[in-house]
C-alpha positions in Angstrom: 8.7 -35.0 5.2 6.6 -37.8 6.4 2.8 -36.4 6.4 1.7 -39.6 8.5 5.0 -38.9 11.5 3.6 -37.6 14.5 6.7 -35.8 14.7 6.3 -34.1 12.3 2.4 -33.4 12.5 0.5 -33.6 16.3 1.4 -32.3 19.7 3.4 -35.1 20.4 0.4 -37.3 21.1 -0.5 -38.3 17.9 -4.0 -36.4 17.6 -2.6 -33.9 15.1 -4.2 -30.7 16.5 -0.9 -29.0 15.5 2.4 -29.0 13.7 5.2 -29.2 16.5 8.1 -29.0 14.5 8.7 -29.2 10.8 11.8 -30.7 9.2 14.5 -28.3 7.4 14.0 -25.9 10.4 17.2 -26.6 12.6 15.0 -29.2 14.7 14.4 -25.9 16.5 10.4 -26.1 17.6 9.7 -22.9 15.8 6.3 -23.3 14.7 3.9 -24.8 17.9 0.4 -22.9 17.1 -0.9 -23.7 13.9 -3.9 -25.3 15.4 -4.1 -21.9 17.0 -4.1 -19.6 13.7 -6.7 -21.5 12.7 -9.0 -21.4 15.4 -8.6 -17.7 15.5 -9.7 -17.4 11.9 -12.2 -19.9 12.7 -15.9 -19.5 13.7 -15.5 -18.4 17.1 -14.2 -15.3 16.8 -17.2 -13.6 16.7 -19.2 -11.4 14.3 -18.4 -8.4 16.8 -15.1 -8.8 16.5 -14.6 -8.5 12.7 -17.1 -5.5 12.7 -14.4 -4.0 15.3 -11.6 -4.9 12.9 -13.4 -3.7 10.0 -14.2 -0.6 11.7 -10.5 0.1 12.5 -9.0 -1.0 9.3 -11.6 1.6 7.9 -10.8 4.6 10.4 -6.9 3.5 9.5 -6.8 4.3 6.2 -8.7 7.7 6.1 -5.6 9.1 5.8 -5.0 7.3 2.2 -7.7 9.4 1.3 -6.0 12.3 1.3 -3.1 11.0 -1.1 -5.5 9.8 -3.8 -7.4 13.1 -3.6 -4.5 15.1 -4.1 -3.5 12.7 -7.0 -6.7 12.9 -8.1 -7.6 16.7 -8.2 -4.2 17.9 -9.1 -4.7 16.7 -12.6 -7.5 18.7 -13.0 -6.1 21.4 -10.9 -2.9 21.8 -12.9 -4.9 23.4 -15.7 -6.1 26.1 -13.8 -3.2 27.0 -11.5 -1.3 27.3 -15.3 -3.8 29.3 -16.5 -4.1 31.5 -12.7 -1.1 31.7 -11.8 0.8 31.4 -15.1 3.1 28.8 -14.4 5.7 27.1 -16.5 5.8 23.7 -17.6 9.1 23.3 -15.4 7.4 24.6 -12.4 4.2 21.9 -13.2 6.7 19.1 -12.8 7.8 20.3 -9.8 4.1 20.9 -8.5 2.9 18.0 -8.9 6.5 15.9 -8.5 7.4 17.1 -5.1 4.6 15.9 -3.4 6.6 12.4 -3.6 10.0 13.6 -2.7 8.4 15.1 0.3 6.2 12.4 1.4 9.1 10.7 2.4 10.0 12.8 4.9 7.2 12.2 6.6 7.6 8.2 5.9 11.2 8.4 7.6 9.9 10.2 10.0 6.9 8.2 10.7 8.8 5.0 11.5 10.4 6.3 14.4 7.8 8.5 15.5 5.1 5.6 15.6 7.6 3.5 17.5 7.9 6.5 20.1 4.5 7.5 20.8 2.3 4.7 19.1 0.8 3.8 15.4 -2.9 5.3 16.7 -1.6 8.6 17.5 1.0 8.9 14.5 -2.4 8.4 12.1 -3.7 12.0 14.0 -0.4 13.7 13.6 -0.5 12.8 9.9 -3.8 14.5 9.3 -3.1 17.2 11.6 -0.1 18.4 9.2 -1.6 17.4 6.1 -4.9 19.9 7.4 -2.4 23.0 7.5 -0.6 22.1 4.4 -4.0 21.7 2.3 -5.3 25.2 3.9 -2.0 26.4 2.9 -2.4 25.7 -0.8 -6.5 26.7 -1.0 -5.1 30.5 -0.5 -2.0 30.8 -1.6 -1.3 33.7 -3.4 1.3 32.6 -5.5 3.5 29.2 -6.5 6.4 30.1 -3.9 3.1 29.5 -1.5 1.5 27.1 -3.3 5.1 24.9 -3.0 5.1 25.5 0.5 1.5 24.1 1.5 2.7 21.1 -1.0 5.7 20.8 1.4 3.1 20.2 4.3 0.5 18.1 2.5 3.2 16.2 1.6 5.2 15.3 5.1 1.6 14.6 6.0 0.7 11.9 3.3 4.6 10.5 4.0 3.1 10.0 7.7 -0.6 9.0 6.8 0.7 6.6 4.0 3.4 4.6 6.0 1.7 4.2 8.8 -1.6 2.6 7.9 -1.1 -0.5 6.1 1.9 -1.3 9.6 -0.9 -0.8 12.0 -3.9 -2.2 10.4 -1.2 -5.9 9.7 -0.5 -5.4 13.5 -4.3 -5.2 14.5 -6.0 -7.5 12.1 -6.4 -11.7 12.4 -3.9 -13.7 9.9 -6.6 -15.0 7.8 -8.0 -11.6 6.2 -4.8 -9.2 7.0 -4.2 -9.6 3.5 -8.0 -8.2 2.6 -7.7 -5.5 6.1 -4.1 -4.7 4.5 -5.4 -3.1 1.5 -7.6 -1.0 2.8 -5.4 1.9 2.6 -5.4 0.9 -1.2 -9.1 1.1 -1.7 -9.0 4.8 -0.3 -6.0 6.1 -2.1 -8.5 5.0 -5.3 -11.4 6.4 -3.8 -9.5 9.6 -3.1 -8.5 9.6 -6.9 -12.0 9.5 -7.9 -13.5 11.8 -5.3 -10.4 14.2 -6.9 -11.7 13.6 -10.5 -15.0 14.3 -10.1 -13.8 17.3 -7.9 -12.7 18.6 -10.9 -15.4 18.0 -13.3 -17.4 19.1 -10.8 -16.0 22.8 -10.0 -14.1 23.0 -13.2 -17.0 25.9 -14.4 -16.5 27.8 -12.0 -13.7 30.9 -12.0 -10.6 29.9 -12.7 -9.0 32.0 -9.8 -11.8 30.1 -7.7 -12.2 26.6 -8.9 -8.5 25.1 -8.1 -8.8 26.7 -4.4 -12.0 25.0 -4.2 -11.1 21.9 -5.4 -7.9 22.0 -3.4 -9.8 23.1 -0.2 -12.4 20.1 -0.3 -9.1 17.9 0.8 -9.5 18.7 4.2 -12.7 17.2 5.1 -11.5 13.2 5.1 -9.1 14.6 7.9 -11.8 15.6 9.8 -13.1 12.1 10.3 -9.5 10.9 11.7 -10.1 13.3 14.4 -12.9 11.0 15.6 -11.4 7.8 14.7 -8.8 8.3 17.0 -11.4 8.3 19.8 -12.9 4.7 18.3 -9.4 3.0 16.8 -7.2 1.2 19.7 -3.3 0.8 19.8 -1.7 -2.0 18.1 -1.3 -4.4 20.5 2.2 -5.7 19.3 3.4 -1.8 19.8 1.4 -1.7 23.1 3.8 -5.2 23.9 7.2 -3.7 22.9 5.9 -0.6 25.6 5.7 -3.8 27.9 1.9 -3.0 28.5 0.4 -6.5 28.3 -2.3 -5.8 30.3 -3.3 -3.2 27.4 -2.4 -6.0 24.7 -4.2 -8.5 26.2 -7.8 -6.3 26.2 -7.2 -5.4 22.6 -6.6 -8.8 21.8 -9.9 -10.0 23.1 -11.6 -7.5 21.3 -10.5 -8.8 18.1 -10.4 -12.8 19.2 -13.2 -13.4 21.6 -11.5 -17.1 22.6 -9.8 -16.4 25.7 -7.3 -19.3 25.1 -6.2 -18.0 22.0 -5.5 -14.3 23.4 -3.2 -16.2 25.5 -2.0 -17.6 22.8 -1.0 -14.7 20.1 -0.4 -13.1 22.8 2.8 -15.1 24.0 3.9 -15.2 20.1 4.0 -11.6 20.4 6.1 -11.6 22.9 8.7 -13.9 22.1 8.9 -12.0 18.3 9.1 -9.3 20.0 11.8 -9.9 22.4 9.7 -9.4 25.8 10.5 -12.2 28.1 9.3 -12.5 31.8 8.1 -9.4 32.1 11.4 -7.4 30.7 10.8 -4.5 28.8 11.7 -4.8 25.0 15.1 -2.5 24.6 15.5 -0.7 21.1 18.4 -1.8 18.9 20.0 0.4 16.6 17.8 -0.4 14.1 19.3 1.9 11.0 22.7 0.3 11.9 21.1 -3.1 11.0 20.2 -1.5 7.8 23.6 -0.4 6.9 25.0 -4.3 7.7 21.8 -6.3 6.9 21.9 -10.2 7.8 21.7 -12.4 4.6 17.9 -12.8 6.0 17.3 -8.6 6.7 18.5 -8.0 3.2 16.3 -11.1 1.2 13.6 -9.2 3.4 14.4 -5.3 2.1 15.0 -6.2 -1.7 11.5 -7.7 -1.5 10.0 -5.0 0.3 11.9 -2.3 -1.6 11.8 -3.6 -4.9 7.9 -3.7 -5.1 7.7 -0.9 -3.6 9.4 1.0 -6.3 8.1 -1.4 -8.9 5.0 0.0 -8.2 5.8 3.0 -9.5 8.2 3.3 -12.1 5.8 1.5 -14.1 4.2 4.8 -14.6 1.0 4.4 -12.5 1.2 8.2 -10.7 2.1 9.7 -14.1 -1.2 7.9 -15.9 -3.0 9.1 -13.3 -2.1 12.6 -12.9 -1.2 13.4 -16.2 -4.3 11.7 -17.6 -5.6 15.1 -19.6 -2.3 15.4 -20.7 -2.8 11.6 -22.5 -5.9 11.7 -23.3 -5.3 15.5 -25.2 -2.3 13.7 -27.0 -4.9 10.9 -27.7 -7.1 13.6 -29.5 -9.4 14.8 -27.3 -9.8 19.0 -26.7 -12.1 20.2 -24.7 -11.4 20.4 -20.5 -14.6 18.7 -19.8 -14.5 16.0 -21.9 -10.7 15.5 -20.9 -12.2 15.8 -17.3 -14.8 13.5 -17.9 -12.6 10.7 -19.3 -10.7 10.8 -16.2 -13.6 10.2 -14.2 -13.7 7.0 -16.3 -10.4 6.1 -15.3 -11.3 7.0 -11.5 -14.0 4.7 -11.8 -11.9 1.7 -13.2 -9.3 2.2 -10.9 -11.6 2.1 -7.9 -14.2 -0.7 -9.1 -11.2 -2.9 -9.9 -9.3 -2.6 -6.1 -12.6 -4.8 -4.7 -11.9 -7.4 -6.5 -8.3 -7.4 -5.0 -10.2 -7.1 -1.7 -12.3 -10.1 -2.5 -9.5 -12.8 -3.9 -6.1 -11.9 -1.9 -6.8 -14.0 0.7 -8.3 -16.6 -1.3 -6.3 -17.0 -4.0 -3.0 -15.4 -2.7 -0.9 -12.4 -3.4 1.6 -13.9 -6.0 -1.2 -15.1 -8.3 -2.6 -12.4 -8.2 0.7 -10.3 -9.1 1.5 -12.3 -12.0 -2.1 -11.2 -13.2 -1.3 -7.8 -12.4 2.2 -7.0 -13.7 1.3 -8.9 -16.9 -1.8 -6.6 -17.7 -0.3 -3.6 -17.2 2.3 -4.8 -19.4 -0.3 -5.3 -22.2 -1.9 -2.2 -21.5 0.7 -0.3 -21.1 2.1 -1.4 -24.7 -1.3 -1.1 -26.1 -1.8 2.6 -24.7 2.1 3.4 -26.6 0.5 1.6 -29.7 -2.6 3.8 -30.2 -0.8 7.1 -29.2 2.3 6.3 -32.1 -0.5 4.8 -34.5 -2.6 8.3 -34.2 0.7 10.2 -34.5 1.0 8.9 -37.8 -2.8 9.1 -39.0 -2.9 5.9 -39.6 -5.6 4.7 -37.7 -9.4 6.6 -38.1 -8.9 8.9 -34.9 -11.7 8.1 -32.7 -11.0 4.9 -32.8 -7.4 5.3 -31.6 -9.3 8.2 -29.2 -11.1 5.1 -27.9 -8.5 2.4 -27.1 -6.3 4.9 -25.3 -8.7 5.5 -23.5 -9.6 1.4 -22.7 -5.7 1.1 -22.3 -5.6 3.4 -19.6 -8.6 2.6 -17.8 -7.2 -1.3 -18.5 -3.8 0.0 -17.0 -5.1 0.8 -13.3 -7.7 -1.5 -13.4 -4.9 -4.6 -13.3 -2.6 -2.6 -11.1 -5.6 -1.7 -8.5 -6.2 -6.1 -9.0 -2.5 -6.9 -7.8 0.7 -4.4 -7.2 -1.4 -1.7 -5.6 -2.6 -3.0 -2.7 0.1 -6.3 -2.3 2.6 -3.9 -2.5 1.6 -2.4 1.2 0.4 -6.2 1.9 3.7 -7.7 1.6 5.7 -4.4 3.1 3.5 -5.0 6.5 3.8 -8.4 6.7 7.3 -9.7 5.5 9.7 -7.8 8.4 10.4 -8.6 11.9 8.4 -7.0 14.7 11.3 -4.9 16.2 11.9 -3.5 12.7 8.3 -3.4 10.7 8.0 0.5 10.9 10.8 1.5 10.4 11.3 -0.9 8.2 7.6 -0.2 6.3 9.4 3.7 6.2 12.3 2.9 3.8 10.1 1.0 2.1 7.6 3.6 0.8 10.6 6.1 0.9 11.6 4.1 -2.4 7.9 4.6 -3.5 7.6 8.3 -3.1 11.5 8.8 -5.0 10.0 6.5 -7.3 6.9 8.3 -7.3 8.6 12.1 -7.3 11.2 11.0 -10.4 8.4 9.6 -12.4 5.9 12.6 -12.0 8.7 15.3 -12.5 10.3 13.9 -15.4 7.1 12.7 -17.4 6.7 15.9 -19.9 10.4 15.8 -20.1 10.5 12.3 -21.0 7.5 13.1 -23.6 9.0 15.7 -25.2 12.4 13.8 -25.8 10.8 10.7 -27.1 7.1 11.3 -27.5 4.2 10.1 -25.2 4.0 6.8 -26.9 7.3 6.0 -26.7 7.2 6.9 -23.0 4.7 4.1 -22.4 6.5 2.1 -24.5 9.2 2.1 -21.9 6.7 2.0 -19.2 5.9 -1.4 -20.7 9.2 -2.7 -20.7 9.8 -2.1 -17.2 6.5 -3.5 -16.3 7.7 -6.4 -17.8 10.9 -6.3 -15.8 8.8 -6.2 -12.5 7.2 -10.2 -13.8 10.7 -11.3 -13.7 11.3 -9.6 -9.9 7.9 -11.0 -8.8 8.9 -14.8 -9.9 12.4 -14.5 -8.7 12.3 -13.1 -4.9 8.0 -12.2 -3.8 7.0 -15.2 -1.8 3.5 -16.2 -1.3 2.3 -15.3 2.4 -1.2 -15.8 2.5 -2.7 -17.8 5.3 0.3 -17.1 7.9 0.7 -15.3 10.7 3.3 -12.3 10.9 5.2 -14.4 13.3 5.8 -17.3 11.1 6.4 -15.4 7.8 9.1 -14.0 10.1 10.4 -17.4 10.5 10.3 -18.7 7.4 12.4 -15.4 5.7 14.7 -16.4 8.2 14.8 -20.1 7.1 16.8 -18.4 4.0 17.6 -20.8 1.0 15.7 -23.4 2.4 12.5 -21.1 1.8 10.4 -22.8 -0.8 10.7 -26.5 0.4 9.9 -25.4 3.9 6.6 -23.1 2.4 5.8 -26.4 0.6 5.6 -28.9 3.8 4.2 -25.6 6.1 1.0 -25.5 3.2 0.9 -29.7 3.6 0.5 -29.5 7.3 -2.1 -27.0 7.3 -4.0 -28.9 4.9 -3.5 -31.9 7.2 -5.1 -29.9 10.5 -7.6 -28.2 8.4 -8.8 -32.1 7.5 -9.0 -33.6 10.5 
């Protein structure tokens, strides 16, 4: 590629305000705005407009709230119901486990729902049914009912998780999506932590009182959603595929106060997606493209898949809920101090998500994966280190007491820095417009089975080959999920959903083309 040929750089004129075409794409003039991506990331999009944005990424992921809450507390929880309700080991698998398997119910669901009625109201339908389910679960009298309000809570998080990170991608300018994207992360931690101290907090009371209570207390972030949905608009590219571009167009201005630019991202919109002179976009059979995906489709789902359910077979829901459970095997006794060490770990795995927040649109989201995936790897075979060392007495056991407990905080402190929140990053951004929910759905349907399998089968796995020698596994596949991020994640930072679109669909010829596209933006951004 010639960086000085007007051809390949410039309107056409020569003055290189944008990138008209770039070689290795058919000669097709695919890309014709770059100029324009970066003047609506640029200084005249207002200070009202990204308090707007913020405000609606915020309201957004309320509902994320609720899933690390309920991951949170039913650690702590656990204890009690077994001692209450005198459960079985068996039935604490399935307690805590099936809240995964039936999250994806709700995350199948939510795909096509928010493409029928909208992503703003699908957030209010999430906490609606997660509201019943928790109330459901604060009385139950017994585990058939406790499994039931689960059932509910859980169809609720599938709804409230899916959704959020698709609509916040959809609402928010290319050159912080990837920060507004992970907003859902930062309040699934905050839920975990607001769960732990839940527990520490009410864990003197009754024990045929404190898990209601700390159960109970998970309806109050759903309150809030009530009100957001007054304050939150639609996504203007759902608003578009309704063929209400009046509607588009004032939600546009209020996140890009340039007039021109509206215009702009606006008639991107519409060509990705498929609204043309006015016509109505018509709905494909979209689960038939699923079952015979394009070479392009497919690249797309075994990147958006596969982290998905890297995320969690690397063990991060079963560190997190079965934390006492580690921490006991570690050498620690008493309920409150076991509670209290998982507060540590709440606070790691929250503190750490900022910085996530702070570089992913800086330094991008495959840097900051490699970072990630290698940590936990470390941690991960750290934390099966000190737990076979203590097993064998060789160590002085409060020293092995204290770097489990480092190799656990260590453990969601990387994965809070990289594969949490990239992992709904990439999912929102990588798929076409016609298919992002849906799309988003069987995406975090892999998460939740990875999730449920994980969480049902971790005492089992203990028991067969010991709790170190679970993490010890846990390492190995972490180390597995490197390999998957080097071979197929590509870097998307700085683009907008429209032209990552594009450049999936360039195939084989991706990294050259990512290459000249990062050369001509450095070109505009000097002149």
């Amino acid at each position: 590629m010639a960086l000085g040929d007007d051809k390949a750089i410039g309107d056409g004129t020569g003055n290189g305000k944008g990138v008209s075409m770039l070689p290795g794409l058919g000669g097709k003039r695919r890309y014709g705005r770059i100029d324009a991506d970066l003047s609506d990331d640029g200084p005249r999009r207002g200070i009202e407009s990204n308090k707007y944005i913020f405000a609606c990424a915020i309201f957004a992921s309320l509902n994320s709230v609720l899933l690390g809450y309920d991951v949170g507390v039913m650690s702590g929880c656990i204890i009690f119901i077994q001692k209450d309700l005198h459960i079985t080991e068996v039935q604490q698998e399935v307690l805590i486990g099936c809240l995964s398997f039936l999250s994806l119910v709700g995350s199948l669901a939510a795909g096509r729902t928010s493409d029928a009625i909208g992503r703003k109201w699908t957030i209010g339908l999430a906490a609606i049914i997660f509201q019943t389910g928790a109330a459901i679960m604060a009385f139950a009298p017994s585990f058939q009912v406790l499994i039931l309000g689960r059932l509910l809570a859980g169809v609720g998080i599938g709804f409230g998780v899916m959704i959020a990170p698709v609509y916040i991608a959809e609402i928010s300018p290319t050159v912080s999506r990837g920060s507004f994207t992970s907003f859902p992360e930062i309040f699934i931690n905050l839920g975990i932590l607001l769960g732990y101290i839940s527990n520490y907090v009410f864990s003197g009371l009754p024990e045929h009182i404190s898990w209601r209570i700390m159960l109970g207390i998970g309806i109050l972030p759903s309150v809030f959603i009530g009100f957001a949905l007054f304050v939150i608009p639609e996504s203007p590219r759902w608003l578009v595929m309704q063929n209400r571009l009046e509607e588009a167009r004032s939600v546009l201005m209020r996140i890009n106060e340039n007039e021109k630019e509206v215009e702009n991202r606006l008639r991107e919109i519409e060509e990705a997606a498929g609204v043309v002179e006015g016509d109505k976009y018509v709905e494909k059979a979209v689960w038939m493209e699923f079952l015979r995906p394009s070479p392009t489709l497919r690249r797309m789902l075994i990147i958006g898949i596969g982290i998905q359910c890297f995320q969690q077979i690397t063990g991060i829901d079963a560190t997190v809920y079965y934390s006492p459970t580690i921490f006991r095997d570690a050498g620690i006794k008493s309920d409150s101090q076991l509670l209290a060490a998982t507060v540590a770990v709440g606070m790691a795995k929250t503190t750490f998500i900022l910085v996530a927040i702070l570089l992913i649109d800086r330094v991008g989201r495959k840097p900051l994966l490699y970072v990630s995936t290698i940590g936990m790897t470390v941690c991960l075979f750290c934390l099966g280190l000190a737990l076979s060392l203590l097993g064998n007495n060789l160590v002085y056991p409060r020293v092995g007491i204290l770097v489990a407990i480092l190799a656990v905080c260590g453990n969601v402190a990387f994965f809070s820095v990289g594969i949490g929140p990239i992992c709904w990053v990439l999912s929102s951004e990588i798929f076409p417009q016609r298919l992002r929910a849906q799309a988003v759905a069987l995406g975090t349907v892999g998460n939740r089975v990875s999730s449920g399998l994980i969480a049902m089968s971790f005492l089992s796995m203990c028991r067969a080959v010991t709790v170190a020698g679970t993490f010890f596994i846990f390492s190995a596949i972490s180390a597995m999920s490197v390999i998957f991020i080097n071979m197929y994640v590509p870097e998307t930072k700085g683009k907008s959903l429209e032209q990552i679109e594009m450049l999936i669909d360039t195939g084989r010829e991706w990294q050259r083309i990512e290459v000249e596209l990062g050369d001509a933006e450095h070109l505009v951004q000097k002149d």
